[in-house]
N, C-alpha and C positions, 0 to 999 in steps of 0.2 A: 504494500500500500504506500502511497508519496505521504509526505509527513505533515500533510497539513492542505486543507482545502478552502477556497474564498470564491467566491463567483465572480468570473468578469466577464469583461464584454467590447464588442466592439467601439471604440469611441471616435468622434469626428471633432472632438476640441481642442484645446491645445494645453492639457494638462498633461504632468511629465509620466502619466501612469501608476499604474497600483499591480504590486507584486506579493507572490505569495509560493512556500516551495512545494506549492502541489497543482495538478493541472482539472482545469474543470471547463465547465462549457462556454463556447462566445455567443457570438452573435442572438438566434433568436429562440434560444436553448432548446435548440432540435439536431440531434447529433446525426451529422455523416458518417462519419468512421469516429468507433473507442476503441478501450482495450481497457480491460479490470485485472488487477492482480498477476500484469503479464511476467513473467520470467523464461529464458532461455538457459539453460545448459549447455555448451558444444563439447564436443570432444577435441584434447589436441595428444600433441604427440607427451602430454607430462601429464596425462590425464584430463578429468571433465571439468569446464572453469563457465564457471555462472559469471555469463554477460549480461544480462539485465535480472532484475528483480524486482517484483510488486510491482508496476508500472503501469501507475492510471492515466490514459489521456482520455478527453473526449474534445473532438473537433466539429464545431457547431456549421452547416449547411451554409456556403459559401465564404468559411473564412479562411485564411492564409496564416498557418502555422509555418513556423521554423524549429526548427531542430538543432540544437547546438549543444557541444560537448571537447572535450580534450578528444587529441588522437585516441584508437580504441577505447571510447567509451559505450561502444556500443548502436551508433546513431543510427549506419547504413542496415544490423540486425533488429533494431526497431520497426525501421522503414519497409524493411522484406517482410515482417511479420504480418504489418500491417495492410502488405498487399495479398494476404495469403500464398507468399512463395517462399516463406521459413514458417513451420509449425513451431506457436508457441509450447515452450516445455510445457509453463503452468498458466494459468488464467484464460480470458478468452478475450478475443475479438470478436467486436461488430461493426458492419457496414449497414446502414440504414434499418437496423435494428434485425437486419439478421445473421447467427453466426457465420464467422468467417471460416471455412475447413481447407480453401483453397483461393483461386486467387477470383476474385469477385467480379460477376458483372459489372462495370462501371467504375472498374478501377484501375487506372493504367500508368503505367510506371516512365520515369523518364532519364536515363543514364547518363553519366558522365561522358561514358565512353563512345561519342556520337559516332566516328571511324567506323568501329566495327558495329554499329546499329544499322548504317544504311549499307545498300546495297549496292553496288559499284554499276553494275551492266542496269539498273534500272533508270528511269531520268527522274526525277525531282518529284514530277505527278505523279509517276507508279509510285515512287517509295510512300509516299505518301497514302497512297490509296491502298497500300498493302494488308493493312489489320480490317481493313471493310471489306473488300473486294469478294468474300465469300458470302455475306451474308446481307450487301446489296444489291440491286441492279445497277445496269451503267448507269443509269442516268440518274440515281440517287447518289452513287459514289461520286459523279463528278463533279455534282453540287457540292458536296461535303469537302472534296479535295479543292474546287474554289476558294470556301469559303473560309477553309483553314491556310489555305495560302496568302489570302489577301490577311488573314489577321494576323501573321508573322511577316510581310509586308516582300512575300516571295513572290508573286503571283505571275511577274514577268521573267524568271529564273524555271518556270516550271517544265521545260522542256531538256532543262541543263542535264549533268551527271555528277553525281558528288562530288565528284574528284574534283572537278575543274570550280570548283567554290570554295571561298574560306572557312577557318574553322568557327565561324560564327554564323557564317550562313547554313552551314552540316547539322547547323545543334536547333536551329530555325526548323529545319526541315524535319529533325525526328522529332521536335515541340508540334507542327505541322500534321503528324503522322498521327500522335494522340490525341492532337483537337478533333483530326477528323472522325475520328470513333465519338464522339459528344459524351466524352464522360462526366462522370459525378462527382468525381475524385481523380486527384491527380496527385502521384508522387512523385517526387522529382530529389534523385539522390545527386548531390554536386554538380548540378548540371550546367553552371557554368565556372567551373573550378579550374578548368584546364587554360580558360581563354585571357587573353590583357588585358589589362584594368579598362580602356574604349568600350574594346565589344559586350566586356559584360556589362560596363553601364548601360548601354544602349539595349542590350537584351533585357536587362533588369526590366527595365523601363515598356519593353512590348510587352514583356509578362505582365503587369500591370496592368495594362490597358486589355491585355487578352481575359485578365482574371475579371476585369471591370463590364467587359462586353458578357462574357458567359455565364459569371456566378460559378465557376467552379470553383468547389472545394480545395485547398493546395495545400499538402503536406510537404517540406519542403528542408533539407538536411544542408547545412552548409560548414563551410569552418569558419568563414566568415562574418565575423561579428557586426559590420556597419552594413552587409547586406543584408544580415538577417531583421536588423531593426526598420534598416529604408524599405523591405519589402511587405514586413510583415503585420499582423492586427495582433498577432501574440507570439512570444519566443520562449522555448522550453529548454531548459538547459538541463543535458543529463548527470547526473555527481555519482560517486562513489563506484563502488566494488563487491558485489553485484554494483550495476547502474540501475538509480531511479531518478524520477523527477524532481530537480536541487531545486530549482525555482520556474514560477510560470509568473512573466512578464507582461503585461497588457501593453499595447503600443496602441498609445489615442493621438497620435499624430494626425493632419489632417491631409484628405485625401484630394485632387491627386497628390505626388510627389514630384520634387522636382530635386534632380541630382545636385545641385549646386543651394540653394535656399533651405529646402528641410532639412541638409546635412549639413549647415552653418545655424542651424536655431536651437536654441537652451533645451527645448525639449527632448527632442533629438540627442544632444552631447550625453543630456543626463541619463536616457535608457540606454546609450552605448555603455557608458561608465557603469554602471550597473549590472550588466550582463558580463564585462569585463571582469567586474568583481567576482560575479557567479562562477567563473571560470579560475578562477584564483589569480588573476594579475590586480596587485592593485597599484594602478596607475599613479595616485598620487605620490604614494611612498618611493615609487622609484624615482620619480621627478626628482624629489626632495634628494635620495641619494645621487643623484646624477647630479645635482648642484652644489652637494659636499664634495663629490669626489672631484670637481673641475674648479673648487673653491682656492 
């Protein structure tokens, strides 16, 4: 179980938020995806090592979670649990209030590793249309594959082939490939971790605007602490050994965002410095030594 629970919720003002080290419901407390009392075990080669433990989340019907944590703490096995593609050891999952055994209608995942996601001999619209293509006709798929191209802002690239695109237009296009299925849930482990501080700005920024046009649900794993605050309505930091829920941070930031403006305002600085805290840096004290030791 997280150590402690407080209700929050989405906010559109400019207060610096309200925290608490246990996670519970947003927006209009009707959960898309939980999880009660999750715990994993794996196996390694020095025996069974409990990666998470007791692990309450509930993610309320189109908010934007973040996931934050030290190296192995566990985040990316969270995120697979969640999508039904790692069985939790203990507890359970749910996706709109039915258990999860496997990996769930309406739940699709989104990888770092965009390379090897897409398909090389395919162009841009098949890759795309690839996760419908069986269970549409053409002419619903090719609505769907428009519709998801123009909202990652590809729409005139759709005849291309991966290769011959950047790695920010590669990660557009597998984002592209799960819009087109219209899910309800979307996971997305590091998905822009690999690329330069530009592209991920600028991707930041269509996710945004993607999550803003859909209403989809975003669970959302980063190592990234100023991304996880500029993108998100709430950030969960994972602590300890097992991992549970250290703290669930509300971000009442106002929406939209803007790369330069909300990441220069007090509100802002103050839920970064806090999550930073969560994570065990504390910024101020090393300021403080950094001006002793250059004294």
């Amino acid at each position: 179980m997280t150590r402690s629970s407080e209700p929050t919720g989405h906010g559109t003002g400019s207060a610096a938020g309200t925290d608490s080290p246990g996670a519970t419901n947003g927006t209009d407390g009707t959960d898309s995806i939980s999880c009660e009392g999750v715990g994993v075990t794996l196996s390694g080669s020095s025996g069974a090592l409990d990666v998470l433990g007791g692990v309450d989340i509930s993610v309320a019907r189109g908010e934007f979670v973040s996931i934050l944590g030290t190296s192995g703490s566990g985040k990316t096995t969270l995120l697979r649990v969640l999508g039904g593609l790692l069985p939790a050891t203990t507890g359970t999952v749910r996706c709109h209030g039915s258990v999860v055994t496997g990996p769930a209608d309406g739940v699709v995942t989104v990888f770092q590793d965009y390379v090897h996601s897409l398909l090389p001999w395919r162009t841009v619209r098949r890759n795309v249309g690839l996760g419908i293509e069986a269970g549409c006709d053409r002419a619903e798929r090719d609505e769907r594959v428009d519709e998801a191209l123009i909202m990652v802002g590809l729409r005139q690239r759709a005849d291309e082939y991966p290769w011959r695109l950047s790695g920010g237009m590669q990660q557009r296009v597998q984002i592209a490939r799960a819009l087109a299925t219209r899910p309800r849930v979307l996971l997305m482990d590091e998905p822009f971790g690999a690329l330069d501080a530009m592209t991920k700005a600028s991707l930041q920024d269509q996710l945004q605007q993607v999550q803003e046009l859909t209403a989809t649900t975003v669970v959302f794993v980063t190592h990234d602490v100023e991304e996880a605050v500029y993108l998100s309505d709430r950030v969960l930091v994972l602590d300890g050994s097992p991992a549970a829920i250290g703290l669930a941070l509300d971000i009442p930031l106002e929406r939209p965002r803007h790369q330069v403006t909300t990441k220069e305002s007090a509100d802002y600085l103050r839920l970064r410095h806090r999550v930073y805290e969560a994570l065990g840096h504390d910024i101020g004290e090393r300021a403080r030594l950094g001006e002793h030791d250059h004294a």
